[in-house]
N, C-alpha and C positions, 0 to 999 in steps of 0.2 A: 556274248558281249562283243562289240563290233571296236575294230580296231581303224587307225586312219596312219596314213604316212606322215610320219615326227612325230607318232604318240614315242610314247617311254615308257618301256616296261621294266620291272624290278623283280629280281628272285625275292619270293618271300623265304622261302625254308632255310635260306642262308644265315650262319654264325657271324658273318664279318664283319667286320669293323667296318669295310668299305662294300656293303654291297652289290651286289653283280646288277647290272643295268643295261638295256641293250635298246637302239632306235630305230622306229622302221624304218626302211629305206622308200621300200617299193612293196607293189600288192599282183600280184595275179589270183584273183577268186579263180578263174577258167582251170588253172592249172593248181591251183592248191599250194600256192607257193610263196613266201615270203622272202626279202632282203632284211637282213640288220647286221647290223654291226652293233661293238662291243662300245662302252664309254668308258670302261674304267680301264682294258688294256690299252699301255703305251701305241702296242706296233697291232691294234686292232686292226683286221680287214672285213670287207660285207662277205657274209653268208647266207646260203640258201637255204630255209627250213619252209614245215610245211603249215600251211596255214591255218590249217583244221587241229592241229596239235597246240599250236600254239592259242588257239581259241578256247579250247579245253581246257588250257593249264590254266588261262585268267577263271574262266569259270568255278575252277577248282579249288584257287585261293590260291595257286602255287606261283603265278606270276602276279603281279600287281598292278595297274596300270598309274601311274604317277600322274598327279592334277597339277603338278610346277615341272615347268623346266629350267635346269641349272644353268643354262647356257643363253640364258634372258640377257645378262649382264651386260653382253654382247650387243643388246639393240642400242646402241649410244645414238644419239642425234648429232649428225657430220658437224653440227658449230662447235659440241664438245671436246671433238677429235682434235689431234696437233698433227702438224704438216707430216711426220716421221711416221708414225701410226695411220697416216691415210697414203704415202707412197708406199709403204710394206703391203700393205691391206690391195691398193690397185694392182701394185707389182704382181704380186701371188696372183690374181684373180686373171690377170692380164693371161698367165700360163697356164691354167686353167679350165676354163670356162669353156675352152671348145669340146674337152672330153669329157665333165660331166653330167651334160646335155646329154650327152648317147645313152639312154638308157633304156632296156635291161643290158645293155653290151658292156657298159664301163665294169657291172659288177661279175661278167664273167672272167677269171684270173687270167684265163691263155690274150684272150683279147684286150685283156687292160694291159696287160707287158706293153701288146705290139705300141699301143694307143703313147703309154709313157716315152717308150723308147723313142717314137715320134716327135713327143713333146720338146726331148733331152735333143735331140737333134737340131731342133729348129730353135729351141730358148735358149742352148747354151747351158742350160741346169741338170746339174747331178738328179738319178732317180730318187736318192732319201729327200732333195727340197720335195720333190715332187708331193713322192708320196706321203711327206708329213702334210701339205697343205689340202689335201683330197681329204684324208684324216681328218682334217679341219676342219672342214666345208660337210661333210659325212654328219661328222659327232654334234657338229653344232646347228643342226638341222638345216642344211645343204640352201645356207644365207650365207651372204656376200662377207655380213662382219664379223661371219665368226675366222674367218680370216685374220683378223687384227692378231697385232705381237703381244705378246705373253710377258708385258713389260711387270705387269703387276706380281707376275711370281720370280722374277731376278731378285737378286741379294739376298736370301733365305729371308720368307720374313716370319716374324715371333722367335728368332735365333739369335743369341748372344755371339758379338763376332769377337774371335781373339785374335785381333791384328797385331804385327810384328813391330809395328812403330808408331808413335804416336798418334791420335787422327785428330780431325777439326783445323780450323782455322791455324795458321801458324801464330804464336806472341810477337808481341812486338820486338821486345827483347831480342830476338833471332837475329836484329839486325846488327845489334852490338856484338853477338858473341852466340854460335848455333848451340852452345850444351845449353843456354836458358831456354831449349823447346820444351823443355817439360814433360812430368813424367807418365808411362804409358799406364794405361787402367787394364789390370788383366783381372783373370779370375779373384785370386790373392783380394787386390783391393778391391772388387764389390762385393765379394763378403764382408769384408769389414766396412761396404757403406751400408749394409743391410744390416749389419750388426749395431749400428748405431741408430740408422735409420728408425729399428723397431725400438728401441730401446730408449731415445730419449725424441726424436721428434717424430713418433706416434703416438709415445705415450697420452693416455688416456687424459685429460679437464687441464694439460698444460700448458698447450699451444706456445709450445717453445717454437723459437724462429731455425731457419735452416742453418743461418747466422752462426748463431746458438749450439748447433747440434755437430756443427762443422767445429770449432774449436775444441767441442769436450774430444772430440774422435782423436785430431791433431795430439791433447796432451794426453790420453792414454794410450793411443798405438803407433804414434807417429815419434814420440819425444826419444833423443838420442841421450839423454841424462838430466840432470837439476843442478841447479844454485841456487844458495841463500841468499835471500835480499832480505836484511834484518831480521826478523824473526820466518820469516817467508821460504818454503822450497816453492822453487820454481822449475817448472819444465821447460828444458832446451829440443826446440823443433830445429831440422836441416832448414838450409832456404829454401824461400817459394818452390822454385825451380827442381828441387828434389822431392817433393812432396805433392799429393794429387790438390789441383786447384782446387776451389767452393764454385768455380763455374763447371767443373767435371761433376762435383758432387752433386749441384744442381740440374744437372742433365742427365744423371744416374736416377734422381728422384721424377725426373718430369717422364721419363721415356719406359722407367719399369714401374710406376705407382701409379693408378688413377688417381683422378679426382675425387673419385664415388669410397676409394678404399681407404685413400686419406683422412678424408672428414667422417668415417664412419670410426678409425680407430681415434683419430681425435676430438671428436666429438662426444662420440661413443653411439650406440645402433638406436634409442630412443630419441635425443636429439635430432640427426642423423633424418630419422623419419618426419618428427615433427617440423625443420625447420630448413631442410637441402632436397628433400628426395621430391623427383618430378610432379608438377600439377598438373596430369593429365586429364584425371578422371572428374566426377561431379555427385557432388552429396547426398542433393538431392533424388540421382538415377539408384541409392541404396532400396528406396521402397520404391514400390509401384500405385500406391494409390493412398490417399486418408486411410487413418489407425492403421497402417503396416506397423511402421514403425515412430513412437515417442519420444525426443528427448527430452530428458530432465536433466535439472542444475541450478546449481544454488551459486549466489556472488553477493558480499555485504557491498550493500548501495554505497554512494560514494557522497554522503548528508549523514547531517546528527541532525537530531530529533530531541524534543523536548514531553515532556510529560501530558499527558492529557489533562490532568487536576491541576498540575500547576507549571505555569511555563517557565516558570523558574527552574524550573530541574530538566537539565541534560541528561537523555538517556541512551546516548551515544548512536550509535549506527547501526539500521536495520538489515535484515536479512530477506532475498530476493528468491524467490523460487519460480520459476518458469517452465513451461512444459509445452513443448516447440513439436507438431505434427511433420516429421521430416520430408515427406511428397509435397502439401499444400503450404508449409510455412506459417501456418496458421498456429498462434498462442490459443491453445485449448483449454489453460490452467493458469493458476497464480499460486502465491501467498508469498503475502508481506509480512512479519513480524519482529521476534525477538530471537526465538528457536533456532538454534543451530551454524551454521549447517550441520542438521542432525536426521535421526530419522522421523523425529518430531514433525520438523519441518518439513521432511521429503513425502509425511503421509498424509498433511493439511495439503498438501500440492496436490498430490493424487486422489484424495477425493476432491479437491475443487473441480479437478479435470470430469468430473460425474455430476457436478451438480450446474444446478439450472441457471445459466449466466445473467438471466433477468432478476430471478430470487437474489441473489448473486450480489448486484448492482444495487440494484433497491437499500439494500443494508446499508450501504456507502451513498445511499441519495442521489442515487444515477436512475436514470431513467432511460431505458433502452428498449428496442425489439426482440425477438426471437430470432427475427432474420439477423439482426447487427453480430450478434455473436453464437450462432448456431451448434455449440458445441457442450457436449455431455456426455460423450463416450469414453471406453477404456479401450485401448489399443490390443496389436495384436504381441508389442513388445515393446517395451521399455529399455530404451540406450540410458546409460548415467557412465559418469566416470568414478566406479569404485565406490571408496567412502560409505557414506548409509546403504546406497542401494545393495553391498554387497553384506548384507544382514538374514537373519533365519525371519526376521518382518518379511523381508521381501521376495524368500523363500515361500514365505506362508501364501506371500499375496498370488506369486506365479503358482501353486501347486493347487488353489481352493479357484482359482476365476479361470487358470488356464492361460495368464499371460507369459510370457518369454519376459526374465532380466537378463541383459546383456549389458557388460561393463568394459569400458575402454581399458587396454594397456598403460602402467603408469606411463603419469607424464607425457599424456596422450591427447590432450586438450584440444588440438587438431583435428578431431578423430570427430568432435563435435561442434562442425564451425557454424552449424546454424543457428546454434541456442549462443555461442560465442558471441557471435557476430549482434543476437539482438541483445543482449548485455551492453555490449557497446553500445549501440545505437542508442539503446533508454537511456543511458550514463549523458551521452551527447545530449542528446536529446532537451534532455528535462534538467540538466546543469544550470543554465542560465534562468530558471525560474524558482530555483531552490535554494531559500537563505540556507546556509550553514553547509552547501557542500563543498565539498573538498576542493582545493584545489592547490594543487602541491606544487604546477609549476608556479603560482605566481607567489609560493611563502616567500617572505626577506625576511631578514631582520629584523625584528622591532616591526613588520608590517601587521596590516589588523590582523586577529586570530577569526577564520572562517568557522570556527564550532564555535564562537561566540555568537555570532550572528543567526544559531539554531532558532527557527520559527516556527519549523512545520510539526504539526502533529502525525501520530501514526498515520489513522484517518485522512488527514490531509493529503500524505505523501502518497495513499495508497487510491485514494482520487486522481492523483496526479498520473501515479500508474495504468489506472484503468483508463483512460482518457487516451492516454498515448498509445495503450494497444489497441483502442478501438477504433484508433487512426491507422494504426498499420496494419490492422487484420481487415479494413473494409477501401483504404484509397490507397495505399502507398502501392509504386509501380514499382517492381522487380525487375530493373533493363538487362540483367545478367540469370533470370530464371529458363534453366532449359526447356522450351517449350518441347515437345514429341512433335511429331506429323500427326496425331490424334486430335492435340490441342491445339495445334494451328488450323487444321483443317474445319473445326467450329469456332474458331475465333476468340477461342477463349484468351480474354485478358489477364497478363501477369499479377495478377492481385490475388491477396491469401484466397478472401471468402470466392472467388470467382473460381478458384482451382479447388477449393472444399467443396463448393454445390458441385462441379461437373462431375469429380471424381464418385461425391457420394452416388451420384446419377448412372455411373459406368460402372466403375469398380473399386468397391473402399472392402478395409477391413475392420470397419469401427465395430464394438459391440456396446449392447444398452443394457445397462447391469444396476438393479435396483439401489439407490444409493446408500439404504443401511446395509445390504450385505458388503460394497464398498467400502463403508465404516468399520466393519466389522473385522474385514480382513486385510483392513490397512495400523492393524491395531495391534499392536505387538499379545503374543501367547504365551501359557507357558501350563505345562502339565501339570495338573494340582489331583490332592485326591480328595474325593466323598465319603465322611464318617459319618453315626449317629448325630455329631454334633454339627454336621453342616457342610459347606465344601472350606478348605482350611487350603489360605493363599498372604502369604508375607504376615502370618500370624493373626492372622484376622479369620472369623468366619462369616461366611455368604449362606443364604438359606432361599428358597422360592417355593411355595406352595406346590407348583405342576411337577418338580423332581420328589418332593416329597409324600405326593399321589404315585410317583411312579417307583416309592418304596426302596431310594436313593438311602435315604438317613437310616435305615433299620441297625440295628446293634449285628453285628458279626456280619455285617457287611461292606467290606471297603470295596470304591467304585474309583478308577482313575479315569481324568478327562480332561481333556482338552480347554482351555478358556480365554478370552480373549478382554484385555482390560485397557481402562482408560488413566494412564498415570498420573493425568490433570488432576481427575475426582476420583476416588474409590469409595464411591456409593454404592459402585453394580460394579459387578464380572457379569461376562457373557458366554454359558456352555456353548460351543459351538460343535453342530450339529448337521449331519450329510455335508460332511466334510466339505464344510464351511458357506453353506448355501443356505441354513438355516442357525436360529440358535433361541436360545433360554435365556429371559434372563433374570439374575440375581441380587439380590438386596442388601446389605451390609445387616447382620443379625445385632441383635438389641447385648448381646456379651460384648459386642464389638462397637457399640454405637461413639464411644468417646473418639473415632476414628471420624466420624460423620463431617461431608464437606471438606476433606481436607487430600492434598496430593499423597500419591507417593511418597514421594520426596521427607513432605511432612509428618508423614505414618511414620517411617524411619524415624526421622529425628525424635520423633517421642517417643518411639519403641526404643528408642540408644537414651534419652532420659530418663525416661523407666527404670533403664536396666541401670545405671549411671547411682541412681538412686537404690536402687536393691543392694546394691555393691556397697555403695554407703553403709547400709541400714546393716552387713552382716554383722560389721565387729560389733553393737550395744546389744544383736538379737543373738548373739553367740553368748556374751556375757550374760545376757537375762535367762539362755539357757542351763548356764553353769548356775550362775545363782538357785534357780529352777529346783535343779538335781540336789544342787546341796541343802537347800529346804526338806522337801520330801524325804531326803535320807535321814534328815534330822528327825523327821515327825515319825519314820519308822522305825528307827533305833528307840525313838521314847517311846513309842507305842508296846516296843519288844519289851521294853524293860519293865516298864508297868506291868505287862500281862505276866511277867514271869514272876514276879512278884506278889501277885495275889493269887495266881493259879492253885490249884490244889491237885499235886501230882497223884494224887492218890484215884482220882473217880478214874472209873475207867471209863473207855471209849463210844461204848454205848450210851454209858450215863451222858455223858454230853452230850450226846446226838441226839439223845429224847428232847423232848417237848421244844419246837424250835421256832413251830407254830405260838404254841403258849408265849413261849419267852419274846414273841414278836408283836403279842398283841401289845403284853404288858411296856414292850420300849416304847409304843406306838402312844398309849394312852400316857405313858409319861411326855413323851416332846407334847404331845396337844397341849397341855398343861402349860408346858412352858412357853410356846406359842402362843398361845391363844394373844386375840388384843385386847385390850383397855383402855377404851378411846376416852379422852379428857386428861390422860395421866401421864402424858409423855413425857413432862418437867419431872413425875416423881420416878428416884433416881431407884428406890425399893423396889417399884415392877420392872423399872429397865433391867436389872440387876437381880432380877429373880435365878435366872442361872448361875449367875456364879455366886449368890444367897446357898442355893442346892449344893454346890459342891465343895461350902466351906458348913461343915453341919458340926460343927466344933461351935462356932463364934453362936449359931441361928440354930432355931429350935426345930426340930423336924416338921415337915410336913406332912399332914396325913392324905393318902391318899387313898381311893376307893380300888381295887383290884377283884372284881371279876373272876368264880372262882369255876374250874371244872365242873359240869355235872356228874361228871361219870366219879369224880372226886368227892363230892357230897355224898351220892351214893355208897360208897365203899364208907362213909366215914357214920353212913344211920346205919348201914349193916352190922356196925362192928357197936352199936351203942356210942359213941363218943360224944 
């Protein structure tokens, strides 16, 4: 590494606070030999080291070679100097300048005596001026101004002075009487300006006055006792004169508080940023080219609206969604409606930003180009302030397409002045052409009501929309858009679409993403699982032939998965599928079809009716249970008692177990009997009544009937003769 006279070199391996640093002076390559001297010792003189060593040690990382010099400060231009500072500065130089000319001799020690001593001779001056100002002229890279006096470091500065007597301007008062000079400010009392300082005018959304802050101090630390004044203590303060002015207080605040510290404690640090802190930088220098970076943002329009069926009905004020390419400025996205601001609204915004601005237009009876609004990509990030964007929706939507959400700091509105600023603008804009909008400064009293005068329809106003951006996305001039040396040097004009083609042409980060997977995964999800009876989502079930081929519904198989739904309609869920790049979809199953066509929203409310109704229904289906039981018990207890009653404890338990077959055929041919029908004779009441004829055989004379006899019983009955 090559070294030059007034480089600066620095210990690196050093711990200290203050560095070692050292300047060349002078060079002998021949000899191997360097000058420098020290910059951080007071009573520094030049030294001889060697040249090849010191080449070394930069090499090795142990010296450093410094790219600033500290002693710049110094180049002032003569119109800035004052008369005191430029006779110091000549004076020195005057006694000077003939000895450090001589060089390599000035920096051998025996020969710079002689040289000083010479000096002292002939100037009149002690050796320390001397040698301070050689010092001087040395350290400050061996120029005329580093001569100048060292006015800037008198009076300690950043140090608290405890003077012995009061300071400032003298009171007037002095002139009457010197004890009204007033009293001195030591340690003591700036702690208690600080003590109050923090405490009631920093405090936080007050903005108490110094006024203000100065009297509470006065009656808690300054008061010599109280009196009543009627119901009232009041604090007794000494006079003025004994007590520290609000003009010391105020110069206590001006000389140890910023500006920057003040409005940040009373502000507070969000304010603070949004509304004080420097406008240096530029919004648009956040991206580098089309789809880096998105904003999105919702603002309800400042018009009511009337019904599309009937204009009689006010349906108050729509909601504005916009989605602002932050490098080209370009409106890439819309939706106008009723939603939100919600995440409804923030995922109609996001797929508009995908879909095809001519298709698009057409719907709204506009008729446009490809070239007028060239826009139907997804970014590479989405800026929003919080609110929807900061949802597991838009969790889903960056982790399945790969975009960034990024969300402002609260209270950050700042942080988004581009999508801001065209809020405004439309607001301006399209005011003057829109019955019923707002206008608050001019309400009076008894003046007309501006939502009376609602005219526009949805439709309408959202014509009105696309018109005005089709104005500022293709002519409106940008007189404050930072152009590069890139865009100037082709000439590109400050207009959105002028800065979208060039960019797409150089270097853009848009991507083109099929617009149902778009839909898809701008759709809110939720984990559901798959039984035999289907996929089961908010009590409904979904079914699709292709999961049911792929043996989804089998019994003792449950499947969990992912799905992605439409809260509008729940006709379909959508399985989504290669995480989120494909998907299935599904049908509302016919168990579930009383659901058909209808929202979310409304599913609920009839599945809460339902239930509304079940709840109802338990207390007369509890009772019809009790009635129930106590029936049956009734027919069982008669049943018991009958049978005990005819039983014959005597057969035993075989006997009754025989023939069970026989004794069924014979029950069997009896009900036929009594079954059977008799068509033409329903008026006669003798066949309706044929059973309970049978079972009063007291009043009615028996019936005979035919019984069917065993053969194996005939048998035994010819064997035996009978």
């Amino acid at each position: 590494m090559n070294i030059f006279i007034n480089n600066i070199v620095q210990h690196a391996s050093g711990n200290e606070v203050l560095p070692e640093c050292e300047r060349i002076l002078w060079i002998n390559a021949e000899k191997d030999s360097v000058i420098t001297i020290s910059m951080t010792e007071v009573s520094a003189l030049p030294q001889v080291k060697v040249l090849s060593e010191l080449i070394e040690q930069l090499n090795s990382g142990k010296l450093v070679k410094l790219t600033y010099d500290p002693y710049s400060k110094f180049m002032i231009p003569e119109e800035k100097l004052n008369d005191k500072e430029i006779t110091i500065r000549d004076h020195a130089w005057e006694c000077i300048k003939e000895i450090v000319e001589l060089e390599p001799n000035i920096y051998n020690p025996k020969e710079r005596y002689q040289m000083i001593k010479d000096v002292c001779i002939r100037t009149n001056k002690g050796k320390k001026f001397i040698y301070k100002y050689l010092r001087y002229f040395w350290v400050g890279g061996k120029k005329v101004n580093a001569l100048l006096p060292r006015f800037r470091n008198c009076g300690g500065p950043n140090k608290r002075k405890n003077p012995l007597k009061k300071m400032g301007r003298p009171r007037m008062t002095t002139l009457v009487d010197p004890q009204f000079t007033g009293v001195l400010v030591d340690e003591d009392t700036r702690k208690i300006f600080d003590e109050f300082i923090a405490k009631v005018y920093l405090r936080i959304n007050r903005r108490d006055s110094v006024k203000y802050t100065y009297i509470q101090m006065l009656k808690e630390r300054f008061s010599i006792g109280t009196k009543m004044m009627g119901k009232v203590e009041i604090p007794i303060i000494p006079p003025d004169y004994k007590i520290p002015s609000i003009s010391q207080f105020r110069y206590h605040i001006r000389t140890h508080y910023t500006r920057r510290r003040i409005l940040t404690a009373r502000e507070g640090k969000s304010s603070f940023d949004r509304d004080f802190r420097p406008l240096l930088g530029s919004e648009t220098r956040r991206a580098t080219g089309p789809g880096q970076i998105f904003e999105i943002d919702a603002t309800v329009a400042d018009v009511y609206l009337v019904s599309s069926d009937d204009v009689n009905q006010i349906i108050g004020r729509p909601v504005v969604y916009i989605v602002v390419d932050v490098w080209s400025h370009m409106v890439v996205g819309i939706y106008i409606g009723l939603e939100g601001p919600s995440w409804q609204g923030a995922m109609m915004a996001i797929e508009n930003t995908a879909v095809n601005k001519v298709k698009f237009c057409e719907h709204y009876d506009i008729e446009i180009s490809e070239d007028d609004w060239p826009c139907h990509h997804m970014p590479q990030q989405f800026y929003a302030d919080r609110g929807e964007m900061e949802s597991k929706s838009a969790d889903s939507l960056g982790k399945a397409l790969g975009i960034k959400i990024k969300n402002t700091p609260p209270y950050r509105a700042d942080l988004k002045g581009i999508i801001e600023q065209q809020f405004h603008t439309l607001n301006m804009t399209l005011q003057p052409w829109m019955p019923g909008a707002v206008k608050k400064e001019y309400q009076k009293r008894g003046g007309p009501d501006y939502v009376l005068d609602a005219t526009l329809t949805l439709k309408d106003f959202t014509q009105m929309v696309i018109e005005t951006i089709l104005y500022r996305n293709n002519y409106h001039y940008m007189e404050h858009y930072p152009l590069d040396k890139a865009l100037s040097k082709d000439n590109v004009m400050p207009i959105a679409r002028e800065l979208w083609k060039w960019g797409i042409a150089h270097d853009h980060f848009l991507q083109e993403i099929d617009l149902e997977i778009v839909r898809l995964n701008v759709l809110p999800e939720a984990e559901v699982t798959a039984s035999r009876e289907g996929i089961y989502f908010e009590k409904m079930y979904y079914v699709c032939d292709e999961l049911a081929n792929q043996g989804w519904f089998v019994k003792g198989k449950s499947i969990k998965t992912v799905i992605a739904y439409d809260r509008r309609c729940m006709n379909h869920v959508y399985v989504k599928a290669k995480n989120g790049h494909e998907f299935i979809k599904c049908s509302l199953h016919e168990k579930s079809s009383r659901f058909y066509d209808l929202s979310l929203e409304e599913v609920k409310t009839k599945q809460l009716n339902e239930g509304i109704h079940k709840g109802l229904y338990k207390s007369p289906k509890l009772q019809e249970e009790v009635s129930l039981s106590a029936k049956l018990e009734f027919i069982r207890e008669r049943a018991i008692k009958h049978a005990e009653s005819q039983r014959d404890v005597s057969l035993p338990k075989t006997k009754r177990k025989a023939n069970i077959r026989l004794n069924r055929l014979e029950e069997r041919e009896k009900l036929r009997k009594i079954q059977s029908f008799i068509l033409g004779k329903l008026g006669d009441k003798k066949d309706v009544n044929l059973e309970k004829n049978l079972e009063t055989d007291e009043k009615s004379e028996p019936v005979v009937q035919y019984n069917p006899r065993s053969k194996l019983e005939m048998l035994s009955k010819i064997r035996k003769g009978t």
